[in-house]
C-alpha positions in Angstrom: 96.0 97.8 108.1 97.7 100.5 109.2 101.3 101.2 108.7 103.0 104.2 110.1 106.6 104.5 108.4 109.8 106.9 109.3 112.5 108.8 107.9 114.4 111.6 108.0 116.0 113.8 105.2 120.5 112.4 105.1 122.3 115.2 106.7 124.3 115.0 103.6 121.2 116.3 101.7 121.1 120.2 101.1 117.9 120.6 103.0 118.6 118.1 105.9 119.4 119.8 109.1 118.4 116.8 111.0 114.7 116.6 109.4 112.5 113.9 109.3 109.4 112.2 108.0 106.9 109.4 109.4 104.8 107.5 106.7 102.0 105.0 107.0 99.8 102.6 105.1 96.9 100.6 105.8 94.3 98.2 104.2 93.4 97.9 100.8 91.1 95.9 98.7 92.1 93.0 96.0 90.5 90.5 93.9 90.4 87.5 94.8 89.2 84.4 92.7 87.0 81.2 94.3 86.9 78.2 92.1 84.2 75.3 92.8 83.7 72.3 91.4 81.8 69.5 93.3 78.2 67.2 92.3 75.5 69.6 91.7 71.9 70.6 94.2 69.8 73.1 94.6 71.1 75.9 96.9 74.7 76.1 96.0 74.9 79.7 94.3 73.1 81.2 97.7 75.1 79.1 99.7 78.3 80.0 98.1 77.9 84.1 97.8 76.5 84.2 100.9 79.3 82.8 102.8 81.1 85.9 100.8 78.9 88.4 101.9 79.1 87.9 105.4 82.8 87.3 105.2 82.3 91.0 103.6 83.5 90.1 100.4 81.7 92.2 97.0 81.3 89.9 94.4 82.6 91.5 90.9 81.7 88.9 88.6 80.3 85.4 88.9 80.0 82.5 86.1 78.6 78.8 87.0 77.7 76.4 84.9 76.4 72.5 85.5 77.6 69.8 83.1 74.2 67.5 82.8 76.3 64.3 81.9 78.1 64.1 84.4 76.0 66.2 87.1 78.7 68.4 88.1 78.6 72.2 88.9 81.5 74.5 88.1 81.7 78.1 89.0 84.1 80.9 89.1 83.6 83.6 91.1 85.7 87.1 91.5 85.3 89.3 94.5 86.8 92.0 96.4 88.0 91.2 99.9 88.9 93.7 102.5 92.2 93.8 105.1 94.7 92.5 102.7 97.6 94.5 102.1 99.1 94.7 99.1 98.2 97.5 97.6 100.0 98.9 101.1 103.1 96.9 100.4 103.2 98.1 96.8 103.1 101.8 97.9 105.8 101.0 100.9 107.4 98.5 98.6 107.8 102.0 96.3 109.1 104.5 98.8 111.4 102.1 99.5 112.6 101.4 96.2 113.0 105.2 96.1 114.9 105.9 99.0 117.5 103.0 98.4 118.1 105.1 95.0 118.1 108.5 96.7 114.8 110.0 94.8 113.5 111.3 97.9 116.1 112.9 99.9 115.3 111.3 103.1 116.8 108.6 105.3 113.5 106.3 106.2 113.7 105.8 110.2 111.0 102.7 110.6 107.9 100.7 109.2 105.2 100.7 112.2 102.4 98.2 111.9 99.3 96.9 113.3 100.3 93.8 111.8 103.2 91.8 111.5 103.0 91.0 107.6 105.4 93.8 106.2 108.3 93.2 108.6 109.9 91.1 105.8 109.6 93.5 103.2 110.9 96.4 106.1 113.9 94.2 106.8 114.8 93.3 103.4 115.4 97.3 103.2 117.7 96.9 106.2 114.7 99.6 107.6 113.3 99.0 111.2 109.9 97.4 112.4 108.0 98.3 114.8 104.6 96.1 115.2 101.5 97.6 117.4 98.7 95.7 117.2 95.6 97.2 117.9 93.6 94.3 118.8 91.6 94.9 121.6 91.8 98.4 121.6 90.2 101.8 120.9 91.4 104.1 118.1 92.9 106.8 120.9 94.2 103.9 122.9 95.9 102.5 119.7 97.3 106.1 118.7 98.6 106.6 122.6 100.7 103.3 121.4 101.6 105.1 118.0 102.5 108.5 120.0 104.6 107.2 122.0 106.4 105.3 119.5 106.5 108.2 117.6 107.2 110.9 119.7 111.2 110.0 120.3 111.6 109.8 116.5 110.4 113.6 116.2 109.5 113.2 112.6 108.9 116.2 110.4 105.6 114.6 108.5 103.7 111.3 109.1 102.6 110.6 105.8 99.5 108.2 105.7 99.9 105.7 102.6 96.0 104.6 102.2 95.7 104.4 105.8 91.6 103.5 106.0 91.3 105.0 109.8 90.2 108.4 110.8 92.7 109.9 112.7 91.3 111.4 116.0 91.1 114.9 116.7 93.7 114.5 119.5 96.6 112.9 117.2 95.7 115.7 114.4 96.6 118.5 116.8 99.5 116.5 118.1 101.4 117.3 114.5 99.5 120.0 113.0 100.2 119.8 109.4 102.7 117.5 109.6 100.2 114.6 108.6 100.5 113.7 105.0 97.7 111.9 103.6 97.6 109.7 99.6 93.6 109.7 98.5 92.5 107.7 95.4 90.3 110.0 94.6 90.7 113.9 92.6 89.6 115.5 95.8 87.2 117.1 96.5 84.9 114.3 95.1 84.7 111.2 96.1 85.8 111.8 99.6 86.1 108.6 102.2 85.8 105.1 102.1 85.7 103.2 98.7 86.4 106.4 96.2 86.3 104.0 93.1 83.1 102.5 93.9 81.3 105.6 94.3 83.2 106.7 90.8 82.3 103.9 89.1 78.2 105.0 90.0 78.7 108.4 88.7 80.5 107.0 85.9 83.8 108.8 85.4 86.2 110.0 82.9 88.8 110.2 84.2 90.3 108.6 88.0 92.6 110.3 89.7 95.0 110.9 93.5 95.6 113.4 95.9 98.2 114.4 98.2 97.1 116.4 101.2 97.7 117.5 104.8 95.1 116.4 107.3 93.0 118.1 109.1 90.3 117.7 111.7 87.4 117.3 108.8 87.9 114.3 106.4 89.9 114.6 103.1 89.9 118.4 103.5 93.2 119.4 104.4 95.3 121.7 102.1 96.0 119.6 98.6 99.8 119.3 97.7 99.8 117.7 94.5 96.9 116.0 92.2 97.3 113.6 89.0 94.5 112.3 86.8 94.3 109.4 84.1 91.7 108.9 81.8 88.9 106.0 81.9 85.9 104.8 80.2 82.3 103.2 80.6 84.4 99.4 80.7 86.1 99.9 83.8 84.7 98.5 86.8 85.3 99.6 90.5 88.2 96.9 90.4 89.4 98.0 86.7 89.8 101.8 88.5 91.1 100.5 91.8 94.1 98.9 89.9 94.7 101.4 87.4 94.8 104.0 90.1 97.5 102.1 92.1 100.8 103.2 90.1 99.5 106.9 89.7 98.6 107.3 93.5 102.2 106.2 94.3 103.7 108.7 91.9 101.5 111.1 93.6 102.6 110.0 97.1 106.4 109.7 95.9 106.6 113.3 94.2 104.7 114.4 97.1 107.3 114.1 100.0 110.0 115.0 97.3 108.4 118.5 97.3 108.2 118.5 100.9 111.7 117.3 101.4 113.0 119.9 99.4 111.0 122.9 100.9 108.7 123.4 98.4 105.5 124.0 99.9 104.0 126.8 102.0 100.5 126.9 103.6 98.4 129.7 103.5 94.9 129.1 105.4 93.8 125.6 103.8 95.7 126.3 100.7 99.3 125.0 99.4 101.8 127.0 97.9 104.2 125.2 95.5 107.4 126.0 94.2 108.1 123.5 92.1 
């Protein structure tokens, strides 16, 4: 899901002069637990996981077990669905929790979605929503939509919260780094989809997030800020993905609060912090 957010700094804030920001979020993956318990055949393992895989679910872990008294099969099975959102709302849910307090010197203009689910959470912020669904539609057609809802606002940044799309070339040079961008992974490795997957295979030490401007090639714009945390051989992809979750929105949070207050400079695909 994708989730383009706005807000501009208060012009009561020292570095305001009428500034703005845009952010966005998008889908995310979550564990999701299947219980069964019916009269036992043959078949119903293959039966079962493969109605998962082609609803494009990854199975994490899988126990069944068949009581011979009584005939009946029992299994638990935990996988990892994508399209539900929220690890998005948690990161949106934060910024939000942060602007209410002040933390990050900006007035938040709108939540715009693709879908309708975090107009609640928007509202409950007393923060406008905007839905644009893309069904239907190509990715330039979409970000026409998102341009043009966009363009009045005149945002300073559009900050992508895990947004799972690549951006076209077109919408890149429409705000030239003015595209913010929150990675689970300690760029450079690991870049696009599934970061913690591909870290659990080379089996990491440490996880980590990055913060970064976007740019025309993927996850190589100029890095603004980076955190790690340590892990171990027991984590799984799912064990990384949730331990990540709290440090990429510290990343993401700290992030626009050294943007907001003027911190950063570019030079070529560099960052300069003054922190």
């Amino acid at each position: 899901m994708e989730v383009p957010t706005q807000f501009p700094r208060p012009l009561d804030s020292p570095w305001a002069l009428g500034e703005s920001f845009a952010v966005s979020a998008p889908q995310a993956s979550l564990e999701h637990v299947l219980l069964v318990d019916c009269p036992d055949k043959p078949g119903l393992v293959h039966a079962i996981t493969g109605v998962l895989f082609r609803a494009g679910a990854n199975v994490v872990s899988n126990h069944e077990f068949v009581d011979a008294e009584s005939q009946r099969f029992f299994m638990r099975t935990a996988c990892l669905g994508i399209g539900n959102a929220e690890a998005s709302r948690a990161e949106i849910a934060d910024l939000l929790v942060r602007h209410a307090y002040g933390e990050l010197g900006a007035v938040i203009l709108a939540v715009v979605s693709n879908h309708d689910n975090l107009r609640p959470l928007a509202e409950k912020f007393s923060v406008p929503f905007h839905h644009v669904p893309h069904a239907g539609l190509g990715r330039e057609e979409h970000e026409r939509l998102l341009q043009a809802l966009l363009g009045p606002m005149a945002p300073d940044y559009i900050v992508l919260a895990k947004y799972m799309r690549i951006l076209s070339p077109r919408f890149v040079s429409a705000w030239p780094n003015r595209i913010v961008n929150i990675h689970h992974s300690f760029l450079p490795a690991f870049v696009g989809a599934r970061p913690y997957h591909q870290a659990f295979q080379r089996g990491v030490k440490v996880i980590g997030a990055t913060a970064h401007f976007v740019s025309d090639q993927l996850d190589e714009g100029p890095i603004i800020m980076q955190q790690v945390i340590p892990m171990d051989h027991s984590y799984t992809p799912h064990d990384l993905a949730r331990a990540g979750r709290d440090i990429e929105r510290t990343v993401l949070a700290n992030s626009l609060k050294l943007l907001n207050e003027d911190r950063v400079f570019l030079c070529a695909n560099r960052t300069i912090i003054f922190d």
